[in-house]
Backbone as CSV, one residue per row, in Angstrom:
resi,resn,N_x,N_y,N_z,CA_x,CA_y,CA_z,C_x,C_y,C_z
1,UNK,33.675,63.745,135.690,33.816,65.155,135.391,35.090,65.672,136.056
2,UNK,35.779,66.191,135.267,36.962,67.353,135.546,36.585,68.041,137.078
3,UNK,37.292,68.152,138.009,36.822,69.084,138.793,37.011,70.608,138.617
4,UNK,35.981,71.510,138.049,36.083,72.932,137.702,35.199,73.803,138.975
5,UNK,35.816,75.345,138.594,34.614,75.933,139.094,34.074,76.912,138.189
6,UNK,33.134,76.920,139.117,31.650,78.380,137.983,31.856,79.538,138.251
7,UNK,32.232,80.340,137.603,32.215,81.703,137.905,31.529,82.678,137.239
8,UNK,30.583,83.322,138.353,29.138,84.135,137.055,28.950,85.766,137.584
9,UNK,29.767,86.720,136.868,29.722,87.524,136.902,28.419,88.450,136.442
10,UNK,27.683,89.330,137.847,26.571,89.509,137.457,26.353,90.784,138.519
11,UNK,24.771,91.644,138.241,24.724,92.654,139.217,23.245,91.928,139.452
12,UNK,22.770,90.951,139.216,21.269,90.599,139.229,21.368,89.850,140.690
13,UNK,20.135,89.852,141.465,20.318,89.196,142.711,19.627,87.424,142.081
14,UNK,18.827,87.684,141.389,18.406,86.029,141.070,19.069,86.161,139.732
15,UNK,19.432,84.303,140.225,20.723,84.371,139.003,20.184,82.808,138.330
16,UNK,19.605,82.748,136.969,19.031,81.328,136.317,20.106,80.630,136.190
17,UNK,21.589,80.980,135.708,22.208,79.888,135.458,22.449,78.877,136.809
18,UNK,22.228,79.205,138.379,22.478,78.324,139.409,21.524,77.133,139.100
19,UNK,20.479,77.487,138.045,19.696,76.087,138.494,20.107,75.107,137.358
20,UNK,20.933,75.408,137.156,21.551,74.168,135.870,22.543,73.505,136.412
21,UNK,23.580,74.294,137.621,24.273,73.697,138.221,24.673,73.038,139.560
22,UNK,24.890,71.248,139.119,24.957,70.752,140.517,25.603,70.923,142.007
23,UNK,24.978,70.587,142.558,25.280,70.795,143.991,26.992,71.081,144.090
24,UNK,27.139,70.069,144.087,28.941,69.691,144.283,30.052,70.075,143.823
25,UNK,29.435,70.984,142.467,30.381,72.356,141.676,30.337,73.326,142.684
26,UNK,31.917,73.966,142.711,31.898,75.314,143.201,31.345,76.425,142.411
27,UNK,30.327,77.425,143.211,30.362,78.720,141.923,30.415,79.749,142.826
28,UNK,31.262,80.545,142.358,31.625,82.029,142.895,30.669,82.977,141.863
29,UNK,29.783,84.114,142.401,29.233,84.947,142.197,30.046,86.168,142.579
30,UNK,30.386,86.922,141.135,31.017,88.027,141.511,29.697,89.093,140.972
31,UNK,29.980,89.867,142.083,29.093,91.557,141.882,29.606,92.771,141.673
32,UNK,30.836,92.588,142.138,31.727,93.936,142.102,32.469,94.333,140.617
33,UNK,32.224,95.374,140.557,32.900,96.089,138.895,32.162,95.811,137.972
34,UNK,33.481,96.059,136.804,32.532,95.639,135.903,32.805,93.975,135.084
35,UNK,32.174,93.996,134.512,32.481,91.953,133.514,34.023,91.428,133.797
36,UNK,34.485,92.475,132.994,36.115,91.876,133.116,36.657,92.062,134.282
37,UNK,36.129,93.049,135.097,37.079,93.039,136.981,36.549,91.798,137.235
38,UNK,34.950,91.184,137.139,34.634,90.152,137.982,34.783,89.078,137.699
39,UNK,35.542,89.051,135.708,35.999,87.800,135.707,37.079,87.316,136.124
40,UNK,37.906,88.159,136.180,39.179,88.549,136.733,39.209,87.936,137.938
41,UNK,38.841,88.902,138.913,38.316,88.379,140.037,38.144,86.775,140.752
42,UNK,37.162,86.450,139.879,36.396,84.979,140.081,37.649,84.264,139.638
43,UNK,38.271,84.029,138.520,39.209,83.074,138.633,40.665,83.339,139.262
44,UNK,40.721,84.531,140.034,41.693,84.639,141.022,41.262,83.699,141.739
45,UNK,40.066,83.913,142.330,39.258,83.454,143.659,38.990,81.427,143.799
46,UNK,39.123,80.960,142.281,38.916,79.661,142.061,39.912,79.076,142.547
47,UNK,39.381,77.813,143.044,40.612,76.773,144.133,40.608,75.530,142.880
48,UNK,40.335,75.867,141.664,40.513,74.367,140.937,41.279,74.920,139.788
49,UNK,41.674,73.972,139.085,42.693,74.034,137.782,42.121,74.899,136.967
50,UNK,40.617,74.277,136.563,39.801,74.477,135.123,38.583,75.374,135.548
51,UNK,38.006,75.985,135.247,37.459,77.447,135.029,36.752,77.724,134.086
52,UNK,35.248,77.923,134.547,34.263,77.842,133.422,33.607,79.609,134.075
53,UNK,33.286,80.430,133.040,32.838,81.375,133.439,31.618,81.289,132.688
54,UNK,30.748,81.705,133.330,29.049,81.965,132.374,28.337,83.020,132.993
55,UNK,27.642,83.130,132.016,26.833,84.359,131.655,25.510,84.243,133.140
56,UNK,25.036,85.118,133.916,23.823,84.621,134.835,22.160,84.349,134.536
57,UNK,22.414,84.312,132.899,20.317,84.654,132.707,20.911,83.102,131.339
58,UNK,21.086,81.796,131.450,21.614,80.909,130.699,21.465,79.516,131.213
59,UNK,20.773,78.552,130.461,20.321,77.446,131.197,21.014,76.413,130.415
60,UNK,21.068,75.100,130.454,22.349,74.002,130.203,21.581,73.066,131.079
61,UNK,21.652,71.287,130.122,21.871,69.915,131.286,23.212,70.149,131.677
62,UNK,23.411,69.069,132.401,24.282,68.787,133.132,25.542,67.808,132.345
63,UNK,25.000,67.398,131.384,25.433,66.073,129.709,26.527,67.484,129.616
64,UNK,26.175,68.702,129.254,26.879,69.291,128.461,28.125,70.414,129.492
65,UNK,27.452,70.371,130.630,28.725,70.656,131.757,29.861,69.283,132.001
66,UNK,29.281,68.222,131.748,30.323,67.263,131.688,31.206,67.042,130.432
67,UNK,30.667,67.842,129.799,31.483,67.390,128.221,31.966,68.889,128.201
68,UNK,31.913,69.595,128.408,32.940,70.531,128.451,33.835,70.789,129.756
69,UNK,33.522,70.054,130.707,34.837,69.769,132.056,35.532,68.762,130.915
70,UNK,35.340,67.696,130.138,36.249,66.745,130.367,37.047,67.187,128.965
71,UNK,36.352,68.040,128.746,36.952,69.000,127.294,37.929,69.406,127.553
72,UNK,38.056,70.275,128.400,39.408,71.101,128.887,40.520,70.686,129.024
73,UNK,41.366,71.321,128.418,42.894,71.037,128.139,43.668,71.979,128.298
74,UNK,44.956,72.026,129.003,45.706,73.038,129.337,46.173,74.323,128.175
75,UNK,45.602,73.780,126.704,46.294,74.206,125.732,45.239,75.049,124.568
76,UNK,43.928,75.088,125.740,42.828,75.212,125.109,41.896,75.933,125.437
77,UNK,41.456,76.824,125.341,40.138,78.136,125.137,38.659,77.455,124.589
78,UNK,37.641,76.800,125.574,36.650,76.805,125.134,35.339,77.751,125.419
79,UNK,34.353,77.903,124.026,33.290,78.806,124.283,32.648,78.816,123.484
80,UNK,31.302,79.052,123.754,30.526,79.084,122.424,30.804,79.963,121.172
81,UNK,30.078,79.130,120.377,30.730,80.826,118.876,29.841,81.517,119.451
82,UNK,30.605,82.687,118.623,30.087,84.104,118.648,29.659,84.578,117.844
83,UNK,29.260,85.789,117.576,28.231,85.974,116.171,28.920,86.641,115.539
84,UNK,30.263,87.465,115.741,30.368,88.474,114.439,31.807,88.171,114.136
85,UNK,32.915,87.524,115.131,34.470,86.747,114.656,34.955,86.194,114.434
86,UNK,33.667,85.192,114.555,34.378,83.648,114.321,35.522,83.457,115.542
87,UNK,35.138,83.928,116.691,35.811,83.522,118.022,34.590,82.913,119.049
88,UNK,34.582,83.186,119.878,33.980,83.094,121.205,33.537,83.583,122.070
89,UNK,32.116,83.544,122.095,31.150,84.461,123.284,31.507,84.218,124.934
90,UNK,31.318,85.372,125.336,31.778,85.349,127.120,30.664,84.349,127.746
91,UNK,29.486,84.223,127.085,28.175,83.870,127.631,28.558,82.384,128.249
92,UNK,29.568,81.295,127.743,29.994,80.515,128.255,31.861,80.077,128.167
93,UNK,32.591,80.439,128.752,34.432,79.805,128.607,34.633,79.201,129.257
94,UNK,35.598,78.243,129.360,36.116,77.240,129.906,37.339,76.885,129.802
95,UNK,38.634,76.994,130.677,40.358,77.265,130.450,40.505,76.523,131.590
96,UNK,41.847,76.521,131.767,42.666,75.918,132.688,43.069,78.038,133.148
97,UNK,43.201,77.893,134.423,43.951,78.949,135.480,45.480,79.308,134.807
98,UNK,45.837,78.196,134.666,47.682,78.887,133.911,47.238,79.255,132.370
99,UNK,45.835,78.930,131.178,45.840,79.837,130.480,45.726,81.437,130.464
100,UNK,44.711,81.535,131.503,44.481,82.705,131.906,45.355,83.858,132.236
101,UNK,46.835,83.042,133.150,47.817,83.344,133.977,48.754,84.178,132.751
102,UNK,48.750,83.108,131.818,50.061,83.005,130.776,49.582,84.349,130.260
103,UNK,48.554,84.534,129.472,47.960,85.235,128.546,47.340,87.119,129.321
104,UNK,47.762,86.716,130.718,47.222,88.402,131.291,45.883,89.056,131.871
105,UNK,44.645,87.431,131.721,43.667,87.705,132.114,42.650,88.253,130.916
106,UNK,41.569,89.134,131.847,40.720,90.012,130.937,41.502,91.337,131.036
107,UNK,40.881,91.997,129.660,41.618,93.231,129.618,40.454,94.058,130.352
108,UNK,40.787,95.056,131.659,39.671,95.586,132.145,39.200,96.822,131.776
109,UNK,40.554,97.237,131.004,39.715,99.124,130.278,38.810,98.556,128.890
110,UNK,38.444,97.436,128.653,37.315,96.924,128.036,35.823,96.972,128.700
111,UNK,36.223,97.511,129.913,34.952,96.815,131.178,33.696,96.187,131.153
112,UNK,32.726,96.419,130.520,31.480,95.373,129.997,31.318,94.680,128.832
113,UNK,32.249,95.226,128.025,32.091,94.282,126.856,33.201,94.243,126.226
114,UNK,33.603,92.906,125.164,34.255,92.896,124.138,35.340,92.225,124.604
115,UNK,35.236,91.884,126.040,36.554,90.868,126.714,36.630,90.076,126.613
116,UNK,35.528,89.198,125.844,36.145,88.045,125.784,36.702,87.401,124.410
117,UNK,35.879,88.934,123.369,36.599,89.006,122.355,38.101,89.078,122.362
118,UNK,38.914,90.225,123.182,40.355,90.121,123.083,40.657,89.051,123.947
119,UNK,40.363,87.827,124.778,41.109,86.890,125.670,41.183,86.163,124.990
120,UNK,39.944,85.981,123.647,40.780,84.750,122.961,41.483,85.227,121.463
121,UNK,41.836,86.593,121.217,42.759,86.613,120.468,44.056,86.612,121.042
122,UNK,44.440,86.814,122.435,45.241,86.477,122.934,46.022,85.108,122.975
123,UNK,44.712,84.538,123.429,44.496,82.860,123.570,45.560,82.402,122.566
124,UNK,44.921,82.964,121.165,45.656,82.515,119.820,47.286,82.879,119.711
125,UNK,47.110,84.444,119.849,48.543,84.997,120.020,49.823,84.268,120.850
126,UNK,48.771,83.669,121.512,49.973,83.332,122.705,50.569,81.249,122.560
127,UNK,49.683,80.940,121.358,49.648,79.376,121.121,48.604,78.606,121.605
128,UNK,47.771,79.001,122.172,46.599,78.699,122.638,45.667,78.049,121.406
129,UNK,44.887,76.842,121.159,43.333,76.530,120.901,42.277,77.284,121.079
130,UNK,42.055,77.819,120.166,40.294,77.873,120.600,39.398,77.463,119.914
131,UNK,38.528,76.706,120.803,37.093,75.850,120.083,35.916,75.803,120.404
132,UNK,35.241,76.096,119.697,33.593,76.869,119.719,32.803,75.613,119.808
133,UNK,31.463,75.571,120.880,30.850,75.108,120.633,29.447,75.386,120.598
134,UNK,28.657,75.020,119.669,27.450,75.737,119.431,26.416,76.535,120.548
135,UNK,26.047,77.702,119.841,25.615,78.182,121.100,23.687,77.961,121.090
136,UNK,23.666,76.594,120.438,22.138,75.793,120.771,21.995,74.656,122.189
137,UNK,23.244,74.482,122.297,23.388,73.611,123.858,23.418,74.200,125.004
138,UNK,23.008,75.680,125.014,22.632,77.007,125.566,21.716,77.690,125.369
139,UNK,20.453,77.501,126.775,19.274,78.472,126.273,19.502,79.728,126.934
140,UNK,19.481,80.880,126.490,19.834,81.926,126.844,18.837,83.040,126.562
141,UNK,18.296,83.757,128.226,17.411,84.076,128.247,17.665,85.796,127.633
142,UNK,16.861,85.845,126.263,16.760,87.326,125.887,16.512,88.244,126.501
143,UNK,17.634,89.458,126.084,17.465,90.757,126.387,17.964,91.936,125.661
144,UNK,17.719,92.930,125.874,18.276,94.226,125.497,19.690,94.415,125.277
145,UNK,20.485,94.582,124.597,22.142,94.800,124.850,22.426,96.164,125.039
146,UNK,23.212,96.210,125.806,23.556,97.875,126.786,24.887,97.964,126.043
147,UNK,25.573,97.997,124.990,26.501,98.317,124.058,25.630,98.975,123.187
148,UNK,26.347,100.626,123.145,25.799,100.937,122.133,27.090,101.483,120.828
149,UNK,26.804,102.025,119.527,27.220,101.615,118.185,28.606,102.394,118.779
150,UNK,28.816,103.722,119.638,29.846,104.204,120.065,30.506,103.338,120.587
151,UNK,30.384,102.630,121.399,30.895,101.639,122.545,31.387,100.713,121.851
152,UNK,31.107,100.116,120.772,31.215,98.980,120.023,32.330,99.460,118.999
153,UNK,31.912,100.379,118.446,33.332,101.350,117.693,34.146,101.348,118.417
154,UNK,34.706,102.085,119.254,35.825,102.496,120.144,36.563,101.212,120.728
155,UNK,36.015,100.293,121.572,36.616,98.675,121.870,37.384,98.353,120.633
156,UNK,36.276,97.881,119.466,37.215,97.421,118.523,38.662,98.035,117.699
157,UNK,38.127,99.313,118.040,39.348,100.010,117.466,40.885,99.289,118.398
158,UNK,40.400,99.806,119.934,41.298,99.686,120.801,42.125,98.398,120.442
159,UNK,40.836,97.041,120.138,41.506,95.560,119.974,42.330,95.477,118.608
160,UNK,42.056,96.247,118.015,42.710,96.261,116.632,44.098,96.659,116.615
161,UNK,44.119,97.799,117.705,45.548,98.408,117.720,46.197,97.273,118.709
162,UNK,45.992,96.630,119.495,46.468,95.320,119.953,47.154,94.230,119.394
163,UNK,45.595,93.634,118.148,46.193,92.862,117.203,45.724,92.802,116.206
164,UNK,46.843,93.641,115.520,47.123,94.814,114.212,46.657,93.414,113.552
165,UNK,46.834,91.583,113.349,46.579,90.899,112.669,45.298,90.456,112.769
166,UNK,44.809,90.991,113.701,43.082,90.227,113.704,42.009,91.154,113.331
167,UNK,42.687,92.629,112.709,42.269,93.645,112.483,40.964,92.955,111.250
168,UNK,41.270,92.578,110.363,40.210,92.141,109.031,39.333,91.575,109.598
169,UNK,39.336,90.634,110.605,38.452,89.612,111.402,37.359,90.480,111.904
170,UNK,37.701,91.655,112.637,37.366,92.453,113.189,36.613,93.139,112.690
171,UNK,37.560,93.845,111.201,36.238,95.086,110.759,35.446,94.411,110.051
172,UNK,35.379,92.981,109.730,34.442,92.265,108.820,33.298,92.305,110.263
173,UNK,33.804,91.620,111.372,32.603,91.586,112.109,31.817,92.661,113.005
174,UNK,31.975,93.880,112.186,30.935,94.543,112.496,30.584,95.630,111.641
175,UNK,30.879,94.995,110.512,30.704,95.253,109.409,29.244,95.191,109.239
């Protein structure tokens, strides 16, 4: 395995995704702000190349943390699909530190949601890969979503005026 670290941005004090991951991985728990400050954050804070961020209520073997460490490529954005862009859910990513670097991070006036929607149109913008992998190699424990139809309007608008070309992608997926 790649040596990566975990970074799980969360306000919950018990956190399920730790029990999927082994001992000998680093994982930084960020609490402070909001999603995108603490993803932000966390891979400031990472001492390794490659950089996996996940969601804290999300369970995984260990088969599929090794196949996405040895996945990672400097040139490459991995994450599960997502449901409405045909991009990539925050619930699991995985980059190298100089993608992150190159590309500007998370955008944080996004603050709980929709960041990881614009990091990987960036991703793209900037020459970047991105490659989805199913989000059944991920059990992910249901809940309520705290985006509501305002919140979800207004982001996308914002990402649209960003990238005026991913605009169709966009209003199809939430359409």
């Amino acid at each position: 395995m790649a040596e990566l670290t975990i970074v799980i941005p969360t306000i919950k004090d018990k956190v399920r995704t730790l029990q999927s991951i082994p001992d000998h991985i680093p994982v930084l728990i960020e609490h402070e702000g909001s999603l995108n400050q603490a993803r932000n954050r966390g891979v400031r804070r990472a001492e390794t190349e490659v950089v996996a961020i996940m969601d804290d209520d999300i369970a995984f073997s260990e088969e599929i943390l090794d196949e996405l460490s040895e996945k990672a490529s400097p040139d490459t954005l991995i994450g599960i699909e997502d449901w409405d862009f045909d991009l990539i859910a925050g619930r699991v990513m995985v980059f190298h530190k100089d993608l992150w670097s190159d590309i500007g991070g998370f955008d944080e006036r996004l603050g709980s949601h929709m960041g990881d929607t614009e990091f990987a149109l960036k991703a793209m913008k900037n020459g970047y890969r991105v490659e989805q992998v199913p989000r059944e190699l991920f059990d992910h424990e249901e809940h309520e979503r705290s985006i509501t139809r305002w919140d979800r309007v207004w982001r996308t608008i914002y990402i649209m005026a960003k990238h005026p070309t991913a605009s169709l992608r966009l209003f199809r997926g939430v359409m």
